[in-house]
Structures are given as C-alpha cells and as structure tokens.
N, C-alpha and C positions, 0 to 999 in steps of 0.2 A: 290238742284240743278235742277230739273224739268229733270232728262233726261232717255231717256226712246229708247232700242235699242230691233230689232226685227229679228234674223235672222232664213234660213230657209236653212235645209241641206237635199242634195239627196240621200248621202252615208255616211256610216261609217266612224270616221277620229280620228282623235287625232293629238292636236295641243294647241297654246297658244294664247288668248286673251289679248292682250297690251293695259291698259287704260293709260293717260297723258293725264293731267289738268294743262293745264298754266293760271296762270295771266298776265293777259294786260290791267293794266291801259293807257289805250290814247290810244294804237297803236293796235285799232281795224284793222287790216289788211286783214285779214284772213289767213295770214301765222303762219303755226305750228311751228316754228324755232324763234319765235321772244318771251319774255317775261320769266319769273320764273318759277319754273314747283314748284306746287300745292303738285300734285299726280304724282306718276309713278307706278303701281302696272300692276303686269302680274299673268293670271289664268292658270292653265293649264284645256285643255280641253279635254273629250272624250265624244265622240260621237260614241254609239251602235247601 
C-alpha cells in the first residue's frame, strides 16, 4: 500500500488508533462513506 503515518505527542495518553481501507473502484471522490471497506482494524494505544 505505500502508506506511511507520523504522529507526535506532548503528553502521556491512552487511547485507540482506528484504521479503514475502503475500495472505490470509479468513485474517486474523496468521501470516506462511499465504497467496501477493505480493513477495519482498531489498536489500542499507550503513550508513557
């Protein structure tokens, strides 16, 4: 998939990272509501 996420935190946290991958054949839109979904996977996160 070529994709590549970079985030940057200030403080301590805990929480959950939500990925979703849809296919959209034709309906390049850029709405996330429109096509199949691929992947749906959620991470749980902590941050020390």
């Amino acid at each position: 998939m070529g994709l590549k996420v970079e985030v940057t935190t200030v403080a301590a946290s805990k929480g959950s990272l939500d990925v979703v991958l849809k296919h959209q054949p034709n309906i390049k839109s850029g709405s996330q509501n429109v096509g199949s979904t691929d992947i749906d996977a959620s991470f749980i996160l902590i941050i020390k």
